[in-house]
N, CA, C and O of each residue as an XYZ file, in Angstrom:
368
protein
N       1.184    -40.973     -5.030
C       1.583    -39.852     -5.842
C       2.911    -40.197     -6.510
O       3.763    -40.763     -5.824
N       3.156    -39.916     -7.751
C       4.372    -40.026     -8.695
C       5.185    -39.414     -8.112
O       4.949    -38.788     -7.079
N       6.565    -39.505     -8.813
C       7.382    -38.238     -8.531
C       7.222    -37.127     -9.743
O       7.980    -36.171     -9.907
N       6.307    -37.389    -10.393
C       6.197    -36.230    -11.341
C       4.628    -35.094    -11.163
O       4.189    -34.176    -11.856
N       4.221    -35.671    -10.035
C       3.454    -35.038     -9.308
C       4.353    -33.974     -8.633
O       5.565    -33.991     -8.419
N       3.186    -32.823     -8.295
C       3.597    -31.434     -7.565
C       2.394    -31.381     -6.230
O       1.244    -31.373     -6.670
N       2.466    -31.353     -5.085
C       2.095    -31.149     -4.154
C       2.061    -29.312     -3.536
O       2.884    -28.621     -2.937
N       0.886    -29.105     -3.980
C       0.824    -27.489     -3.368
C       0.530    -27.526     -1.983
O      -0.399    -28.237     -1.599
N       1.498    -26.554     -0.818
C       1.379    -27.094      0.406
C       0.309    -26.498      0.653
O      -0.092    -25.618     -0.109
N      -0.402    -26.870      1.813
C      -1.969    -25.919      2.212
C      -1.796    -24.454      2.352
O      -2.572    -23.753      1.704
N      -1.232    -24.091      2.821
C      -0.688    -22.670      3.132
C      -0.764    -22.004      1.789
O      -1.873    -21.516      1.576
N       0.004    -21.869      0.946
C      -0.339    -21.644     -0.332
C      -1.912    -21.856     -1.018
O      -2.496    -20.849     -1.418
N      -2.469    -22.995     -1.118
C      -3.258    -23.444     -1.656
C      -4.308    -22.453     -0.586
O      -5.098    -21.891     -1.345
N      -4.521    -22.155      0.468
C      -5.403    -21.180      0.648
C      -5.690    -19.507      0.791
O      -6.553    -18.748      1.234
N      -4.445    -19.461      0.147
C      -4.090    -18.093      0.026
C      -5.064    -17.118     -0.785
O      -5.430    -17.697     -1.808
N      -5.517    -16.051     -0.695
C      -6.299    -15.717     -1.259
C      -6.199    -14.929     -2.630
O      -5.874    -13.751     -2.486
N      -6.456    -15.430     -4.176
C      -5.971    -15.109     -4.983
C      -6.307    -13.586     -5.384
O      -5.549    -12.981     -6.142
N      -7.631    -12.895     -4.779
C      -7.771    -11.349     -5.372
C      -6.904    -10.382     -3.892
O      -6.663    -10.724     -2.734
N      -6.737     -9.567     -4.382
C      -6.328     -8.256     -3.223
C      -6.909     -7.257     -3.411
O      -7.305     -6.848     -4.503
N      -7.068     -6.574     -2.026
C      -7.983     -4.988     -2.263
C      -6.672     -3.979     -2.118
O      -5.794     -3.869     -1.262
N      -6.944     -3.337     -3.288
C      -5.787     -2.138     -3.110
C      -6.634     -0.830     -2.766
O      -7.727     -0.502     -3.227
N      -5.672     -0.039     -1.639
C      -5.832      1.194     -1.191
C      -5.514      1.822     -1.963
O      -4.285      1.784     -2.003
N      -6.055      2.688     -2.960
C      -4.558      3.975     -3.579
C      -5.182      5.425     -2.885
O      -6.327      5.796     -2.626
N      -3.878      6.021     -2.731
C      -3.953      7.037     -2.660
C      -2.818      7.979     -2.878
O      -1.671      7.532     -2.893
N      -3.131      9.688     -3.106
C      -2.237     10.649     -3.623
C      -2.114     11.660     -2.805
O      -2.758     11.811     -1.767
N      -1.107     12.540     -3.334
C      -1.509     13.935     -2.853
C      -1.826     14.369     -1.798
O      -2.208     15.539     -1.795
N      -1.800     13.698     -0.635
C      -1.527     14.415      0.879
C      -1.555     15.117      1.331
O      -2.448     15.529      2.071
N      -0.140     15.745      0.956
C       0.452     16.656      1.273
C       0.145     17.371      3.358
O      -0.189     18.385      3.970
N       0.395     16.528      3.494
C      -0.138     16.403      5.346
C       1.704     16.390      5.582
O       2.664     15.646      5.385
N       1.362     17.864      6.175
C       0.795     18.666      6.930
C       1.014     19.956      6.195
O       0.831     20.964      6.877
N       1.270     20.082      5.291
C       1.564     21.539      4.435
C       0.252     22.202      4.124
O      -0.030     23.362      4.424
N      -0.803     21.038      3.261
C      -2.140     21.619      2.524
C      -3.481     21.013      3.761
O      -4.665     21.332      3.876
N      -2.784     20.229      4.375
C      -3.562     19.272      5.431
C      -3.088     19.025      6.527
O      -1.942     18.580      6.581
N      -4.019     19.298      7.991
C      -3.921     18.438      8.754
C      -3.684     17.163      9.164
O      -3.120     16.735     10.170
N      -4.074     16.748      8.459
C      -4.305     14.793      8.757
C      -4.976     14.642      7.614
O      -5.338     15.527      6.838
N      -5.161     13.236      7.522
C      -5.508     12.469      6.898
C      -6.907     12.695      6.563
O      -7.375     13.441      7.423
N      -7.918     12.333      5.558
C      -9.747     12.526      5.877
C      -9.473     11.409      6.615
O      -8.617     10.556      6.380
N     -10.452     11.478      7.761
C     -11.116     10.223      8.245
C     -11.780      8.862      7.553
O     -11.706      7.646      7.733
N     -12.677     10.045      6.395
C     -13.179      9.058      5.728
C     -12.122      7.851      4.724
O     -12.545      6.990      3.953
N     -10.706      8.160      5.059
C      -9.874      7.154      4.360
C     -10.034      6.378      5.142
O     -10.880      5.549      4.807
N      -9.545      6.208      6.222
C      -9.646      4.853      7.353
C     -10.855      4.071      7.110
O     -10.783      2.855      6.927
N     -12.030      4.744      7.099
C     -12.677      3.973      6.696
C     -13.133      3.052      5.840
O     -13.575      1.921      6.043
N     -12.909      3.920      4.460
C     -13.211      3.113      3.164
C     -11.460      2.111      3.250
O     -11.602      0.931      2.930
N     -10.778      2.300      3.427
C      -9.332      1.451      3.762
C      -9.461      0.695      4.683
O      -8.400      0.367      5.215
N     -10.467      0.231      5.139
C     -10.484     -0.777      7.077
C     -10.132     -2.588      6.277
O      -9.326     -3.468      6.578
N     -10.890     -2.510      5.504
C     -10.493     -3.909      4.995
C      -9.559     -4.035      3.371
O      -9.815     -4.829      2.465
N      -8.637     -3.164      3.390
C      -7.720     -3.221      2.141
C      -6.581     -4.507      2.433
O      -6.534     -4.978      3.570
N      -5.835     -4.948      1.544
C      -4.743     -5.695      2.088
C      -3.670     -5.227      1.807
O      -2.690     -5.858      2.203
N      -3.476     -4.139      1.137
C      -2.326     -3.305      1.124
C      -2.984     -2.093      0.441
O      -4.046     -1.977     -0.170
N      -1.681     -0.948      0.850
C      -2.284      0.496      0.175
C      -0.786      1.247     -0.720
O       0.320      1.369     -0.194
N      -1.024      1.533     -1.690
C      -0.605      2.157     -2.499
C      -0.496      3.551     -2.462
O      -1.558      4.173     -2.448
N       0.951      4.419     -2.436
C       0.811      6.109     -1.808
C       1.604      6.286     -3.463
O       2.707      5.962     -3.904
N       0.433      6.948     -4.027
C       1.345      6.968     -5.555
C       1.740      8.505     -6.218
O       1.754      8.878     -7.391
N       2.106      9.350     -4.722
C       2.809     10.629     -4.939
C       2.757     11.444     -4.148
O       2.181     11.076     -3.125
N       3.305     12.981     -4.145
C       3.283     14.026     -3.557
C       2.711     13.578     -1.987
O       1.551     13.656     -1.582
N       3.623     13.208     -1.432
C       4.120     12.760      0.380
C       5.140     13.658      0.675
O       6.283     13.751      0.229
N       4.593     14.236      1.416
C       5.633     15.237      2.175
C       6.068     14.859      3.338
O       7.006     15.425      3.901
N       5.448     13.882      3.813
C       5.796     13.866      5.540
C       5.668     11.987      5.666
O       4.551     11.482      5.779
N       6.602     11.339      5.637
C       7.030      9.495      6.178
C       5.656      9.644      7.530
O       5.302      8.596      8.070
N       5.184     10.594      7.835
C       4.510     10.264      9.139
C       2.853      9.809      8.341
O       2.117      9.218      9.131
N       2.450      9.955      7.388
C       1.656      9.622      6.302
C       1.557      8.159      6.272
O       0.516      7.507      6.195
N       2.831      7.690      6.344
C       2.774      6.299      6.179
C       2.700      5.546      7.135
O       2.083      4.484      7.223
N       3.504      6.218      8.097
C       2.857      5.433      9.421
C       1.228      5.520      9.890
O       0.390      4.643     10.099
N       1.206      6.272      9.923
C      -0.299      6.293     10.058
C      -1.353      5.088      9.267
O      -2.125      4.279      9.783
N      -1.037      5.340      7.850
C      -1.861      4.105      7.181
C      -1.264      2.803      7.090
O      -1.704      1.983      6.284
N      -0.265      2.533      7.873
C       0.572      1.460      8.023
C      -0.340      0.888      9.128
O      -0.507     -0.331      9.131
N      -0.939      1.630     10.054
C      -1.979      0.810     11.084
C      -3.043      0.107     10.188
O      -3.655     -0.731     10.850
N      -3.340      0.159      9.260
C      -4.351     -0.440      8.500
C      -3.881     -1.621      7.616
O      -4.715     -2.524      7.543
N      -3.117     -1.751      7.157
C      -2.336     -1.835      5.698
C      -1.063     -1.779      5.519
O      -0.513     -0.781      5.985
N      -0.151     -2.856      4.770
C       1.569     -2.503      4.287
C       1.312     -1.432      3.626
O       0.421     -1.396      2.777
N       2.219     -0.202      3.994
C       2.080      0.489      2.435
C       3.131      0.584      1.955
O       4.147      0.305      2.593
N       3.159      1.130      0.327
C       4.121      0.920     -0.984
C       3.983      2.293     -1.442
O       2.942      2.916     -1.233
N       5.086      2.857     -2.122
C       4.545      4.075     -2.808
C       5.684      4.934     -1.870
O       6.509      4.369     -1.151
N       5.561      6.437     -2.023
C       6.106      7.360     -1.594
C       6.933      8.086     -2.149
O       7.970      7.428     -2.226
N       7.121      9.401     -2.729
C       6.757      9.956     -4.053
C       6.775     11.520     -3.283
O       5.773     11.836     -2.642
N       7.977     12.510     -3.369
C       7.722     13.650     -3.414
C       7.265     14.249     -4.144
O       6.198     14.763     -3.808
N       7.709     14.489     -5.332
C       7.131     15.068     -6.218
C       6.706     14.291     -7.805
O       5.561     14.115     -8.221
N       8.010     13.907     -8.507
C       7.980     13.012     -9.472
C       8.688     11.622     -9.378
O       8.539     10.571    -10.002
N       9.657     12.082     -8.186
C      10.286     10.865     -8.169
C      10.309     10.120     -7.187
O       9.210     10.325     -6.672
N      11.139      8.949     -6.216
C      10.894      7.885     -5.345
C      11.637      8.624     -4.635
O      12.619      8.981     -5.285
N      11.619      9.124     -3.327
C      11.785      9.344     -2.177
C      12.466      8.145     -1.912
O      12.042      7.115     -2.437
N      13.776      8.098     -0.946
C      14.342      6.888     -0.780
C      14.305      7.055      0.581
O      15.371      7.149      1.189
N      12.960      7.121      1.326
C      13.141      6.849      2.650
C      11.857      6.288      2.875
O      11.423      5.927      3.969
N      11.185      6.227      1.621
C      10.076      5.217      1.634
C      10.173      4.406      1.543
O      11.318      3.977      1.401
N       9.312      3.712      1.546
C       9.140      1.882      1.927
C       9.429      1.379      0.025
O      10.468      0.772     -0.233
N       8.777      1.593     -0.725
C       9.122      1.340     -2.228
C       8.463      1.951     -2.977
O       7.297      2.225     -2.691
N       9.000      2.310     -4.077
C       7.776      2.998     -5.011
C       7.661      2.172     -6.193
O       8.527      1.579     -6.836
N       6.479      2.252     -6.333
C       5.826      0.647     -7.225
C       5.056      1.350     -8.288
O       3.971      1.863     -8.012
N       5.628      1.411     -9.661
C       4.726      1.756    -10.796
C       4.134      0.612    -11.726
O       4.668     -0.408    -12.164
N       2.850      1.122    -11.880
C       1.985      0.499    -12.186
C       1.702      0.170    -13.528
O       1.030      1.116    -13.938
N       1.822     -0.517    -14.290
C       1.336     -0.267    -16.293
C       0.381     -1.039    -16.302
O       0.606     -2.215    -16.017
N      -1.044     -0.597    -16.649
C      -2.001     -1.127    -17.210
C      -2.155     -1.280    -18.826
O      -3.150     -1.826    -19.302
């Protein structure tokens, strides 16, 4: 190999280039909700991260889907809650 060669280490090189994103909104657990649907855990069992892209009333939201998933996001009303983990906007 040259020195103008680049060596990608394996670790990298098997990294997996797509991700499954979780999104989700509107909560509002425990004010409008008990908990969570169930049926999130489920359709979320194989995400690689999840996205909380508003109206969180309760950090205990995130722990919860933190057993599944990093999550990002957290969002009282319009703006970033600074006791969340990050709030990540999106432009398509």
């Amino acid at each position: 190999m040259t020195s103008e060669q680049t060596q990608i280490p394996r670790e990298i090189a098997n990294l997996k280039a797509v991700k499954t994103v979780g999104l989700i909104s509107d909560t509002h657990v425990p004010v409008r909700a008990n908990r969570i649907p169930r049926m999130v855990f489920k359709v979320f069992e194989n995400v690689d991260f999840i996205v909380h892209a508003g109206d969180l009333v309760s950090l205990a939201v995130i722990d919860e889907l933190e057993q599944l998933a990093p999550v990002f996001g957290g969002s009282r009303q319009h703006g970033c809650h600074k006791s969340a983990v990050l709030c990540l906007r999106l432009t398509l």
